[in-house]
C-alpha positions as CSV (number, residue, x, y, z in Angstrom):
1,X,-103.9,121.6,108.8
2,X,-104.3,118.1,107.6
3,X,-105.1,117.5,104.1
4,X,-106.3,114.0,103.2
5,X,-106.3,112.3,99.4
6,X,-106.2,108.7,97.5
7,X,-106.7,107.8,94.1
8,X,-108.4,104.6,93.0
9,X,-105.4,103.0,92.0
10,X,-103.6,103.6,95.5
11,X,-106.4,103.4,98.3
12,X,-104.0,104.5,100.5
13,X,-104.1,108.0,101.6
14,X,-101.5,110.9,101.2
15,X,-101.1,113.1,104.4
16,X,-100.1,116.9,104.3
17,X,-99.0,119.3,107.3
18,X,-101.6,120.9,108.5
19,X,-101.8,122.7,111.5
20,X,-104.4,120.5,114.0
21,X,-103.3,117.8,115.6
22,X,-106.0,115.7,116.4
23,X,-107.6,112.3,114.8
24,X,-109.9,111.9,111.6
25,X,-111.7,108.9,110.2
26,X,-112.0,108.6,106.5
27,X,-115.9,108.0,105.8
28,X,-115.0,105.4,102.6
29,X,-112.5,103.1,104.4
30,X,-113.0,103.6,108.5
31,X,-109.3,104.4,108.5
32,X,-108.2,107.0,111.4
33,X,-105.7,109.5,110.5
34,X,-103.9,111.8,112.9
35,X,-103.2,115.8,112.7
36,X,-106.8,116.3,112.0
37,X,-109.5,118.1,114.4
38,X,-113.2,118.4,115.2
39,X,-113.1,121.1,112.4
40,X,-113.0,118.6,109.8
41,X,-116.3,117.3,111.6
42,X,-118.0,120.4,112.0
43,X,-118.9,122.3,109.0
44,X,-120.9,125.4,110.7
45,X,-119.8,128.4,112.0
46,X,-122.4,131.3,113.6
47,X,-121.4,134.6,113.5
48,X,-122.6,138.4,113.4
49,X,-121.5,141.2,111.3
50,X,-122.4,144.7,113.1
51,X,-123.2,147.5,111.1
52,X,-123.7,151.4,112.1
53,X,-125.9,154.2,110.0
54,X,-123.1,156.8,108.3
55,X,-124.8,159.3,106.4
56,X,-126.6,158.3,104.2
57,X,-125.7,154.6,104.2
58,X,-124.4,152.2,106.7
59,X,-120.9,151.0,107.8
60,X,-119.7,147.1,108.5
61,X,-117.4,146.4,111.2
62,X,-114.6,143.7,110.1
63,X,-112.0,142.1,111.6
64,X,-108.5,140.7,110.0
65,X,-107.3,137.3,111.4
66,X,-103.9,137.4,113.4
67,X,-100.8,135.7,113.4
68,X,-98.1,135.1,111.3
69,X,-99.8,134.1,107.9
70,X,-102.3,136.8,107.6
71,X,-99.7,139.8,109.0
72,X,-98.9,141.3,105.5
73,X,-101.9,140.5,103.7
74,X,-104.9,143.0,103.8
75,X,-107.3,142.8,100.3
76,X,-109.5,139.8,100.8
77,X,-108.5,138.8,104.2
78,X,-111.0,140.1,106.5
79,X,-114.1,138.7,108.2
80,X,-116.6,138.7,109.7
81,X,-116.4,137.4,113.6
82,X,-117.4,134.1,113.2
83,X,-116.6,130.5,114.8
84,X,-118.2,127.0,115.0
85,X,-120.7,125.8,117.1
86,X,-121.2,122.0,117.6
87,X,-124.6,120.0,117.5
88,X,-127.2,121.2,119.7
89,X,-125.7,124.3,120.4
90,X,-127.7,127.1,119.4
91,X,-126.2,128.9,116.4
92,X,-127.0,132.7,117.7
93,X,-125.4,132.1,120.8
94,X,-122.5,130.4,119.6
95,X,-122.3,133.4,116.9
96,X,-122.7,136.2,119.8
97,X,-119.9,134.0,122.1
98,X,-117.7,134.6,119.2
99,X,-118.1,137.9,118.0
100,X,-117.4,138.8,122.0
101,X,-114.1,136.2,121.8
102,X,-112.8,138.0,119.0
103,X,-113.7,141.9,119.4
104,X,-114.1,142.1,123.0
105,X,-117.6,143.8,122.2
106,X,-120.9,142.2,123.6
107,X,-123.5,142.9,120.7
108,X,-127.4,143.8,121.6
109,X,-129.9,143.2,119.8
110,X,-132.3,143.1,118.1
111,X,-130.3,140.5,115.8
112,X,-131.5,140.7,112.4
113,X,-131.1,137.0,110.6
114,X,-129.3,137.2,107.0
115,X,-129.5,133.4,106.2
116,X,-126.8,130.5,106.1
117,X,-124.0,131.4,103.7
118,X,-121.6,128.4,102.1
119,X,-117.9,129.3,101.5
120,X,-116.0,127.7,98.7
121,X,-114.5,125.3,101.9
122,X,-117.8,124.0,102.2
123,X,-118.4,125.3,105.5
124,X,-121.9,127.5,105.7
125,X,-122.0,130.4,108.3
126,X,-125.3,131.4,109.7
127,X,-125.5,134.6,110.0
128,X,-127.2,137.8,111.8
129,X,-127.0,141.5,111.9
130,X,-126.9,143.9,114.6
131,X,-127.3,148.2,114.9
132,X,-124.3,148.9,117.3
133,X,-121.7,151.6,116.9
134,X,-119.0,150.1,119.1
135,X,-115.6,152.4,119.6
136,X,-113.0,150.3,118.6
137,X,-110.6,152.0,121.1
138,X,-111.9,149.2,123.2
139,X,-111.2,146.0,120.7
140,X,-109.5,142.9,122.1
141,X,-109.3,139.9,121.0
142,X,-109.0,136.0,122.6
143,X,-105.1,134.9,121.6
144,X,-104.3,131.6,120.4
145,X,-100.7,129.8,120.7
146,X,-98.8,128.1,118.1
147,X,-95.4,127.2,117.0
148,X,-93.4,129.9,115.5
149,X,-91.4,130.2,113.5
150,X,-92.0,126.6,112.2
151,X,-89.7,123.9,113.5
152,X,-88.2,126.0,116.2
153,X,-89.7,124.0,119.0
154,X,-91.4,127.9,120.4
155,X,-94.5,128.2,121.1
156,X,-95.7,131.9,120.5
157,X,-98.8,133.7,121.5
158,X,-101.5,135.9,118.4
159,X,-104.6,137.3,118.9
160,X,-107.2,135.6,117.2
161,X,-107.9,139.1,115.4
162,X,-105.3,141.8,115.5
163,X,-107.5,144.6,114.4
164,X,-111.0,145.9,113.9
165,X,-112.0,148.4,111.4
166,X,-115.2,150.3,110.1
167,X,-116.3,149.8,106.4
168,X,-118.4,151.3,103.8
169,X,-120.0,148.5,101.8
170,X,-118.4,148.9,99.3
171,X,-115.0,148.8,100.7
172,X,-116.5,145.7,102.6
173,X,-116.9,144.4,99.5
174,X,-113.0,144.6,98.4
175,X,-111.1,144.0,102.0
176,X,-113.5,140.8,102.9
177,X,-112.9,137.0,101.6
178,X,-114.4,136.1,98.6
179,X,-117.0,133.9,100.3
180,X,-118.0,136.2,102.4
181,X,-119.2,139.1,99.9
182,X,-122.7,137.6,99.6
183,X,-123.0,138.2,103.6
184,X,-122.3,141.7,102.9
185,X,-124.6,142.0,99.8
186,X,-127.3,140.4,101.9
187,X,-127.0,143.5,104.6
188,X,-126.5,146.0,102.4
189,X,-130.1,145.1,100.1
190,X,-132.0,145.5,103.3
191,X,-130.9,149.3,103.5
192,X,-131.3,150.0,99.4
């Protein structure tokens, strides 16, 4: 990923390694910078958190990123399945394309809209609902390639998620990123 920063005093900016590796224009200055990506354009993401009825409450289906980076952490890792969409591009399909590119599962409706939800990145995630009790004998995810380990010059192959798993809510609540709690508050009120 490509962080960008200046101060005042030195207008010019300070690059970091990042892992896209495409081109960014500063907003301020109309400078270009490389190792940047649409992603730093696009601050929306769709997705759609499933949910099943468990006695007498309801259970959230997450997913924890894969690759490298996320391998040994657990405890405020996992998501929802969730990607961006671009302009014009609906944001329920988008959200339905990804939840299928990174469980495998193809959700049905009805879709039950929770609101738009900003992350401490910025980004905001629309977000629905759906009733399905998919068996997760049957998860898959897309894979993505990238360079590991660092600097070795291999390229290495990781699904986008590397597992699935059923939650209560309140255990949604613990294993989920911090800006994604309010997504599962938001489902759980409508079933208080």
């Amino acid at each position: 990923m490509l962080a960008l920063s200046s101060s005042q005093s030195d207008p010019k900016p300070t690059l970091f390694r990042t892992t896209f590796n495409a081109v960014a224009k500063c907003e301020e200055c109309s400078r270009l910078w490389v190792g940047a990506t649409d992603m730093l354009r696009t601050n929306r993401s769709a997705g759609i958190i499933a949910f099943r009825r468990a006695a007498a409450n309801i259970e959230l289906l997450l997913i924890h990123p894969g690759g490298p980076f996320w391998a040994k952490k657990d405890t405020g890792s996992w998501s929802i399945p969730k990607g961006l969409y671009q302009d014009g591009e609906d944001a329920l399909v988008a959200a339905k394309r990804e939840f299928g590119e990174e469980t495998g599962f193809v959700p049905v409706g009805p879709f039950i809209e929770l609101g738009a939800f900003r992350q401490p990145s910025r980004k905001v995630i629309s977000v629905w609902a759906v009733e399905n009790d998919f068996d997760l004998i049957a998860f898959r995810s897309n894979m993505f390639s990238m360079e590991w380990p660092p600097k070795s010059g291999r390229m290495r192959e990781f699904p986008e998620a590397d597992r699935a798993q059923w939650f209560s809510v309140d255990e949604a609540r613990h294993k989920i990123t911090k800006g994604q709690i309010p997504i599962v508050d938001a489902l759980a009120q409508r079933f208080q």
